[in-house]
C-alpha positions in Angstrom: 95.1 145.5 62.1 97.3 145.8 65.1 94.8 147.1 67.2 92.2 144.3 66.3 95.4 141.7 67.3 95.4 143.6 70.4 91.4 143.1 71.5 91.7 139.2 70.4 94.8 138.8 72.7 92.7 140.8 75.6 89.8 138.3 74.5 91.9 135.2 74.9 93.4 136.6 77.8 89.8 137.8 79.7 88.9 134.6 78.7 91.4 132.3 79.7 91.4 133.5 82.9 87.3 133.6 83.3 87.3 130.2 82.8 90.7 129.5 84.6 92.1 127.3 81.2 94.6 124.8 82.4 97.6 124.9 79.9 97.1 121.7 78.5 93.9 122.6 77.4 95.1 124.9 74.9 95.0 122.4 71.9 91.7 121.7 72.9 88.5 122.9 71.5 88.9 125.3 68.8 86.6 126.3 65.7 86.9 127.2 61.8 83.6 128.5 60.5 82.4 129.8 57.0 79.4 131.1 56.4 77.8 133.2 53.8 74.5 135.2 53.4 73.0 138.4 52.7 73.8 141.9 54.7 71.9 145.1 54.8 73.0 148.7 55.4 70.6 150.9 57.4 72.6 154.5 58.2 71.9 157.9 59.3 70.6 159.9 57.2 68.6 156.7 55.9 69.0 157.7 52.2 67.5 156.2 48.8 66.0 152.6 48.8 64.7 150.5 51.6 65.9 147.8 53.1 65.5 145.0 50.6 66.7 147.6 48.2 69.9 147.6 50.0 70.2 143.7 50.1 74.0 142.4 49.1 75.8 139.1 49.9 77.8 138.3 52.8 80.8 136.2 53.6 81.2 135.1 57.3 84.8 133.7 58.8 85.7 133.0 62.2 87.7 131.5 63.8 87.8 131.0 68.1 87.9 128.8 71.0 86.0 127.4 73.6 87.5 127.8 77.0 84.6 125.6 78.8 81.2 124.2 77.4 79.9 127.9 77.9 82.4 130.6 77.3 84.3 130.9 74.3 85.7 133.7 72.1 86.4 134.5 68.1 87.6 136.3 65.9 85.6 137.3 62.7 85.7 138.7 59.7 82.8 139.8 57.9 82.4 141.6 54.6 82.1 142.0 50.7 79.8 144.9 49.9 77.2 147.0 50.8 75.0 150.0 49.4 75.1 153.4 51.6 72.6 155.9 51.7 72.7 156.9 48.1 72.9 152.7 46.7 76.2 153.2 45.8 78.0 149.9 45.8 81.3 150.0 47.5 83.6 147.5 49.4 83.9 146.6 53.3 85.6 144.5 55.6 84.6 144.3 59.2 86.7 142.8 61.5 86.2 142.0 65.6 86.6 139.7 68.8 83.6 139.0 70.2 82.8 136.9 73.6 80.6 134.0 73.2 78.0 132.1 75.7 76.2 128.9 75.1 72.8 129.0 76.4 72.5 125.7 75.8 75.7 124.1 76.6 76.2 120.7 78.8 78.9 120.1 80.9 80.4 117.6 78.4 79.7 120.1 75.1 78.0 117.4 73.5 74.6 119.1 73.3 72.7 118.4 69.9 71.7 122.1 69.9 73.7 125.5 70.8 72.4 129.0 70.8 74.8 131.4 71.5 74.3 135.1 72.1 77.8 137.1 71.4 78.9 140.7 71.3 82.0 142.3 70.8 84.5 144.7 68.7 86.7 145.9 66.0 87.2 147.8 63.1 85.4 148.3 60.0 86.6 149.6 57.0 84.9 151.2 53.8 87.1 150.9 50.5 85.3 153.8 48.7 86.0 156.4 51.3 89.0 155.4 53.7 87.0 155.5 56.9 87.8 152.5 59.2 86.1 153.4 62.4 85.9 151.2 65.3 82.3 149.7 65.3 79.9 147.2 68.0 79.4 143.5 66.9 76.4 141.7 69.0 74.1 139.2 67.1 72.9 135.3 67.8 74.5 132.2 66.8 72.6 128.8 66.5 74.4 125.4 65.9 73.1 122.1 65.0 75.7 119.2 65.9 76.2 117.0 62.8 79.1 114.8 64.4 81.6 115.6 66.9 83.4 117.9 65.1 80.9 119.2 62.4 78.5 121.6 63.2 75.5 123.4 60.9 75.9 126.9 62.0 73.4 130.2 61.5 73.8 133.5 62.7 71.5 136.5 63.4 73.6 140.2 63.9 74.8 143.7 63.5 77.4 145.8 63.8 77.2 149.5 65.1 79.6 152.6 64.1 79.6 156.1 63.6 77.1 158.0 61.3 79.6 159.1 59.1 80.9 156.1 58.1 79.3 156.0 54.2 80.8 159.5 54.7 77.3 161.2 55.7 76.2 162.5 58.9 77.6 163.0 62.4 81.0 161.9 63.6 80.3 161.7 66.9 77.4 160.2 66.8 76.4 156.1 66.6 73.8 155.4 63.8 75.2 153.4 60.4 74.3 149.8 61.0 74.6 146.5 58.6 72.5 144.0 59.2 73.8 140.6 58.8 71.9 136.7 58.1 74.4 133.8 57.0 74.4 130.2 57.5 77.2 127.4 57.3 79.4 125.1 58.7 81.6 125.5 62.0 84.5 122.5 62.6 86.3 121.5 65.8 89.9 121.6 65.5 92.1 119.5 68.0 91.3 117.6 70.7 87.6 117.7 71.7 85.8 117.9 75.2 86.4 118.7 78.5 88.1 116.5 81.7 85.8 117.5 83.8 82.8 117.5 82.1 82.2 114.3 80.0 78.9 113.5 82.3 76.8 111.1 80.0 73.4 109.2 81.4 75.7 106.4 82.8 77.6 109.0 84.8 75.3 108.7 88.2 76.0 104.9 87.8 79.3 105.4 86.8 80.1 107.3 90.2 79.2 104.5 92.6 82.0 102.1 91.1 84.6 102.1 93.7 88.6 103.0 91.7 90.1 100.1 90.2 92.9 98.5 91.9 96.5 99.7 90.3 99.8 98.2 91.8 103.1 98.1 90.6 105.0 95.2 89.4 108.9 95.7 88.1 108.3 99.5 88.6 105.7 99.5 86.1 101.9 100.0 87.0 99.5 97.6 86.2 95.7 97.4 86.9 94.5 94.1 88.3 91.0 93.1 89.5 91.9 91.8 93.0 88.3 90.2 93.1 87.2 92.0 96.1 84.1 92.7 94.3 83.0 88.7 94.4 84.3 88.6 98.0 82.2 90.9 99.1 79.4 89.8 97.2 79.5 86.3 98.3 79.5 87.6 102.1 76.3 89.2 101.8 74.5 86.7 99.9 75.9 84.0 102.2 74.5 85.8 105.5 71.3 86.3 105.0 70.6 87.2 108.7 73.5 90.2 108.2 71.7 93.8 107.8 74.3 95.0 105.3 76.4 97.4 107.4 77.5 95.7 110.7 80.5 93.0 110.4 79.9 89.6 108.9 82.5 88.5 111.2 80.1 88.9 114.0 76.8 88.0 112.5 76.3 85.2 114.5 75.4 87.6 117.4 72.8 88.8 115.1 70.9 85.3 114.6 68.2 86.4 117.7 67.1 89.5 115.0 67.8 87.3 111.9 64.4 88.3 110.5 64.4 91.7 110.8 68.1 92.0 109.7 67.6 90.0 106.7 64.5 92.5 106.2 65.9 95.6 106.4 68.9 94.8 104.1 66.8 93.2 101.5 64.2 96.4 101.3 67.6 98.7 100.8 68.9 96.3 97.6 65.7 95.0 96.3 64.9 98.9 95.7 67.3 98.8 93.0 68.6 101.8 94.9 71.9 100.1 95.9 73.9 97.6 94.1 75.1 94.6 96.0 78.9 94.1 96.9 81.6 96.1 95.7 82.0 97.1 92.0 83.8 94.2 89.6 86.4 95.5 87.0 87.7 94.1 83.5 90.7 95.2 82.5 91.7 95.7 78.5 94.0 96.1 76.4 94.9 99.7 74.2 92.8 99.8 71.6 90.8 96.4 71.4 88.0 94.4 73.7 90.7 92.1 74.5 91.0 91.1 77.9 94.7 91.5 79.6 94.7 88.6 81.5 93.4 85.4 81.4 92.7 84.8 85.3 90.0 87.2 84.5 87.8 84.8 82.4 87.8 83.0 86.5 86.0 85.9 87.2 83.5 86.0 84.6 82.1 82.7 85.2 82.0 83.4 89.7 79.9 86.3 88.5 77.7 84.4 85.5 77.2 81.8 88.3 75.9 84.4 91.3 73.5 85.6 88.6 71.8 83.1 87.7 71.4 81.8 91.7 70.0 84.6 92.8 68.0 85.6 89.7 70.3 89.6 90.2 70.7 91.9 87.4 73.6 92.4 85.9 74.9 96.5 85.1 77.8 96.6 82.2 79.3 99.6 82.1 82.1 100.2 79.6 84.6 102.3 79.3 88.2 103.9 77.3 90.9 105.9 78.0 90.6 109.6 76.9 94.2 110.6 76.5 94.2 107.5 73.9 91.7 107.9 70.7 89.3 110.0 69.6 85.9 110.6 71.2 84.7 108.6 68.3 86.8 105.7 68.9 86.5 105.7 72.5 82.4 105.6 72.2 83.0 102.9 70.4 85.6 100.6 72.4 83.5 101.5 75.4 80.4 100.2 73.6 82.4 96.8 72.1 83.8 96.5 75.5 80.6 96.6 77.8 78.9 94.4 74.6 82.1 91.5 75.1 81.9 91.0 78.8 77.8 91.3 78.1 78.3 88.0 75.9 80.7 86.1 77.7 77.8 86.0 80.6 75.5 85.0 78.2 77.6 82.3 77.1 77.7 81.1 80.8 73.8 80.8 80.6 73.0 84.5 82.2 69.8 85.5 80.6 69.7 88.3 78.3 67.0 89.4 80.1 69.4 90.3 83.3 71.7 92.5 81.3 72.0 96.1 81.3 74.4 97.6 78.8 75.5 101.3 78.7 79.0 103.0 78.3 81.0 105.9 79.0 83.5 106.4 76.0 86.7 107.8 77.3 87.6 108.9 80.9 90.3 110.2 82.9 89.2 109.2 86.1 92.1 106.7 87.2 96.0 107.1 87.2 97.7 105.5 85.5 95.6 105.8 82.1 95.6 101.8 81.7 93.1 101.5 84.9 90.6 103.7 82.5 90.4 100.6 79.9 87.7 98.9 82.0 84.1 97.6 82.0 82.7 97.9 85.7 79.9 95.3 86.9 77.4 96.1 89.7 75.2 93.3 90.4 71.2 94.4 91.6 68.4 92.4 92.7 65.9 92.5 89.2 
């Protein structure tokens, strides 16, 4: 036992550093599963029986951690019984560390589907005889997300040892194998997700919203929408003849190459390629779809109004605070939050028809954490 505590500190250690774990990542991420199934024993010499002969049940229990959406490590306990060479019954436990990769992981771990190759190693131990060699573990794991904690879980594998471990052959020699097939459930415990790696189909949007701006007031911050987003918005639709990049405070120079100007900037933003103006925030409050200010409802109608003028399409994108909430409750807020400014434009007469609504659920992206209560608004032409 105290060398198998030994390999799973290594394992955490290897690990840890592999995937360069920040500390406060440490609650984050881990795993319970329980499985059961059937295992085989296949030795040298091969003995009475074939395989199906040999047939007993399994339980499967691991526990491990996921140091990034791709590298994790466990450790697992696997026994019951088993039938050697000559089908005598007799008990075993098998215990090991093994290093895990996700095939199929995305950089926010949210994948529906996971296979995951491991391999690894430890002891195993045979009741009716004493040995308790050290033995290989290597097999397959597949996962099925259920929620965001609750995974349906199947594994493929073996375990290697010496030949003499039902107490025949060489013992010096690998050869006595079980093969293993049990299915489950695996759970998340603590928090879930990654900082830098909650990338959802919104994210490319996402990226082009300029930061929210946060000042203090009475030494406590405070995220205010300083409407710079409208400003600049209302400069480029109100110089037609400006070509999208030079200063509108000299665009009467421009008014010889009005047409060409006017042009070349519409092609850009009628692409759909680039949104027009800067980026316009909402602000809410912890927990609800609650706007924190008033003034703000100022800004809804400026925008509702430069909608319907010149017929743009209006981009909700909604979002939470991570360090606040679980991912469920975040994906949620975001969702209520990009659905209320949504329906506030609506009420100001914006078609339904010029609305896009996606969310994020909960982000770290701003300091402090109240700038990440937002729903962004970039304005296209449709």
């Amino acid at each position: 036992m105290k060398k198998t505590a030994i390999l799973f500190a290594a394992c955490l250690t290897v690990g840890t550093a592999a995937a360069q774990t920040p500390a406060e990542d440490w609650g984050s991420n881990w795993f319970l599963s329980v499985k059961g199934g059937v295992s085989a024993f296949v030795g040298k010499p091969v003995g009475h029986g074939d395989l199906f002969d040999r047939t007993t049940p399994l339980l499967n229990v691991s526990a491990g951690k996921w140091f990034t959406p791709y590298v994790g490590g466990r450790l697992a306990f696997q026994g019951l019984q088993l039938k050697d060479a000559n089908m005598v019954a007799c008990n075993y436990q098998n215990l090991h560390v093994d290093f895990l990769y996700n095939l199929n992981a995305h950089s926010d771990g949210m994948q529906k589907w996971d296979i995951i190759p491991y391999a690894g190693c430890g002891l195993i131990h045979n009741s009716q005889n004493g040995q308790k060699p050290f033995a290989i573990s290597y097999g397959l794991i597949g996962r099925y997300r259920l929620n965001d904690r609750l995974h349906l879980s199947g594994e493929l594998g073996a375990t290697t040892t010496w030949q003499d471990f039902d107490g025949q052959g060489a013992s010096n020699k690998l050869g006595d194998h079980l093969l293993q097939a049990s299915i489950g459930l695996s759970v998340t415990i603590g928090k879930i997700g990654w900082k830098k790696g909650r990338v959802h189909e919104t994210e490319q949007d996402y990226q082009k919203c300029q930061a929210p701006v946060i000042v203090m007031q009475s030494n406590k911050a405070y995220e205010r929408n300083n409407y710079s987003g409208l400003n600049s918005l209302r400069k480029r639709l109100a110089n037609k003849d400006w070509d999208g990049i030079s200063d509108t405070t000299h665009v009467d120079s421009l008014a010889d190459s009005t047409a060409t100007a006017a042009n070349k900037y519409l092609h850009v933003i009628k692409s759909g390629k680039k949104y027009i103006g800067a980026p316009i925030y909402f602000f809410f409050k912890i927990g609800t779809h609650e706007l924190t200010e008033n003034a703000q409802f100022i800004n809804i109608k400026e925008v509702a109004e430069v909608i319907k003028k010149y017929g743009l399409q209006a981009r909700i994108i909604g979002a939470a605070d991570s360090e606040t909430g679980t991912p469920e409750i975040n994906n949620r807020l975001s969702v209520e939050r990009a659905d209320y400014i949504a329906g506030l434009l609506k009420a100001h007469g914006v078609d339904e028809g010029h609305i896009q609504k996606k969310h994020r659920g909960g982000i770290d992206s701003y300091e402090p954490l109240n700038g990440n209560r937002n729903t962004c608004v970039v304005l296209y032409f449709k």
